[in-house]
C-alpha positions in Angstrom: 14.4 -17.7 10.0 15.1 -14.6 12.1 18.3 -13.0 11.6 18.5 -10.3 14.0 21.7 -8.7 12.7 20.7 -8.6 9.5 17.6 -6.8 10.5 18.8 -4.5 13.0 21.7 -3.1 10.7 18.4 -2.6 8.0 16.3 -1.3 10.2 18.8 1.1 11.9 19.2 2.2 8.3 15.4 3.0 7.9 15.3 4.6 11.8 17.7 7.2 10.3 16.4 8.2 7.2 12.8 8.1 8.6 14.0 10.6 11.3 15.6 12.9 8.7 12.2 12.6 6.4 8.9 11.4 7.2 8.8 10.4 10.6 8.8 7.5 13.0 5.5 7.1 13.2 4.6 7.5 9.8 6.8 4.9 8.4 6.1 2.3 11.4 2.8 2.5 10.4 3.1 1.9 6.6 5.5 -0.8 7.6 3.7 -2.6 9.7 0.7 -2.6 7.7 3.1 -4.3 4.8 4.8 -6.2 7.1 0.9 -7.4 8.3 -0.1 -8.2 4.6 2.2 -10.3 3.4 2.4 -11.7 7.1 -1.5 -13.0 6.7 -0.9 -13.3 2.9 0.4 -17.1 2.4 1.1 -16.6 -1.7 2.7 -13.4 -1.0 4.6 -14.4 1.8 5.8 -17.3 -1.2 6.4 -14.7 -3.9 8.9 -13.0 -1.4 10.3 -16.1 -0.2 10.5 -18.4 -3.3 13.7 -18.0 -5.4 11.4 -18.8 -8.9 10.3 -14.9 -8.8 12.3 -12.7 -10.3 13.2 -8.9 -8.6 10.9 -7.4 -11.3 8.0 -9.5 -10.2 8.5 -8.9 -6.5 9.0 -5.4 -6.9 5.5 -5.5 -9.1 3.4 -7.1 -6.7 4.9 -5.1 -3.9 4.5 -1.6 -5.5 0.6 -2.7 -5.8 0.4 -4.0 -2.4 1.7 -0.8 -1.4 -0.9 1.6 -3.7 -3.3 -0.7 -2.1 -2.7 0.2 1.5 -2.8 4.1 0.4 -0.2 6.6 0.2 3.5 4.9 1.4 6.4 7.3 2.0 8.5 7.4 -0.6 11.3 6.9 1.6 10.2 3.4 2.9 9.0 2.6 -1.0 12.9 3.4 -1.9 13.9 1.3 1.3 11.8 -1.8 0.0 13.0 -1.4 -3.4 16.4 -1.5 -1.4 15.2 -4.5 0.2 13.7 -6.2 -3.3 17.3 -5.5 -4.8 19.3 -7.2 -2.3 17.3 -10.3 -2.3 16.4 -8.9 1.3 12.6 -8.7 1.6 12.4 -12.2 2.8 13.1 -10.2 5.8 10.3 -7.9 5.9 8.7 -8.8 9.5 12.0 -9.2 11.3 13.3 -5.7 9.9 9.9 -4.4 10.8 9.6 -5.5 14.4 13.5 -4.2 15.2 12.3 -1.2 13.8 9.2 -0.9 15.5 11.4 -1.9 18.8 14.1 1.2 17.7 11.1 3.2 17.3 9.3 2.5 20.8 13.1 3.2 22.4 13.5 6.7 20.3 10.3 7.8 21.4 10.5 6.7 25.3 7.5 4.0 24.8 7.4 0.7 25.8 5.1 -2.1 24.9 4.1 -4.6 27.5 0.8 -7.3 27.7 -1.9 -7.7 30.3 -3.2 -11.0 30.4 -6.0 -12.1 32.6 -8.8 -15.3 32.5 -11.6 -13.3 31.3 -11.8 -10.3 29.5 -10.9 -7.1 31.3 -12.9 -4.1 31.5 -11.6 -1.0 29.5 -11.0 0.7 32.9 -9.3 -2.2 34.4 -6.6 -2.6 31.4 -6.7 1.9 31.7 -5.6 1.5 35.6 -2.9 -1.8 35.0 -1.7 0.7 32.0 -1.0 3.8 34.2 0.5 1.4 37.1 2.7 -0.2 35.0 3.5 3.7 32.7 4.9 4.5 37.2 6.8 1.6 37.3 8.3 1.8 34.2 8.5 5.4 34.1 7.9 5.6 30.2 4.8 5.2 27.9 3.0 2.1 27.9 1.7 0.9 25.0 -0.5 -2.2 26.4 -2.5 -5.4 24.7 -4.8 -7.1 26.8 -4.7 -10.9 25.7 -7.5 -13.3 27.5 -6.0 -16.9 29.0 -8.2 -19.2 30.8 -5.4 -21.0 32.2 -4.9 -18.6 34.2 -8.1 -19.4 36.4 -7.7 -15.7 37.9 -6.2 -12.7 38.6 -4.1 -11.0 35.6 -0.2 -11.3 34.5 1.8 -8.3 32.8 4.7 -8.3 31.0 6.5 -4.9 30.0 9.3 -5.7 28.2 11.5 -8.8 30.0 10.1 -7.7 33.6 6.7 -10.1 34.2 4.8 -9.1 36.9 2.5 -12.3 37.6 -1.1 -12.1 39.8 -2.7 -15.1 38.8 -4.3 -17.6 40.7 -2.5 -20.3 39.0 1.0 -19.1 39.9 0.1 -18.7 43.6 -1.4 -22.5 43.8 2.0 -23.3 42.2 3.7 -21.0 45.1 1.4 -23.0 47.8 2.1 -26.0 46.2 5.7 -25.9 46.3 5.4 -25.0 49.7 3.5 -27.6 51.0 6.1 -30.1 49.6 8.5 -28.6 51.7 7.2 -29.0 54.8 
């Protein structure tokens, strides 16, 4: 369950000591890579979820998770102790998107998605990347995502703003206007 409050006022928290210490960057990284283990790990999504565990254990299995992944910033390992204390951690990958969000804003970037029916080719996705960085007027930070459905043409989205090229959208328009008449 998302609470966004909850995870902004956390992640706000983490935005200003990462500013002060390690950097941005560095700590969206590390917490992302967490957020991504125990994301696409179903028993330690549990252990962080599930009530039976006690702090100790979470904060255990956490500290190893995080001498797995390599060297953490001891400011994000205080702010997931912080996390494990408050009965908080639950909330890893809501806190870590707001930040990574908070981030993106701080550093004038932007993340969007290029869709199209087929795979693009690096230089297409390089072009719809530097169209949409003029439009925007800020740093694009682009996924390309493949959808048949689509039958052609491609569909961006930076941010709320969709900027839609496909085929299928267009029969819909011609469609609709051939009820009309």
């Amino acid at each position: 369950m998302v609470n966004v409050s909850l995870a902004r006022r956390y992640a706000r928290a983490l935005v200003d000591v990462a500013k002060e210490r390690a950097g941005l960057d560095t700590v969206q990284a590390q917490l992302e890579a967490l957020a991504q283990v125990v994301r696409e790990t179903s028993e330690l999504d549990d252990l962080l979820r599930n009530p039976a565990y006690s702090r100790t254990e979470r904060w255990a299995v956490l500290q190893g998770v995080m001498n797995a992944l390599g060297a953490v910033e001891p400011s994000l390992q205080n702010f997931i102790r912080l996390l494990v204390d408050r009965d908080r951690i639950a909330y890893l990958g809501d806190i870590a998107r707001v930040f990574r969000d908070m981030a993106d804003s701080l550093a004038g970037r932007v993340r969007g998605r290029v869709t199209a029916a087929a795979p693009l080719p690096e230089d297409s996705v390089t072009a719809i990347k530097k169209g949409l960085e003029r439009l925007t007027d800020r740093q694009v930070i682009l996924e390309a995502s493949v959808e048949p459905e689509l039958l052609g043409g491609v569909m961006a989205q930076v941010g709320s703003t969709v900027y839609d090229g496909s085929l299928k959208s267009r029969l819909e328009e011609l469609r609709q206007e051939l009820k009309r008449e």
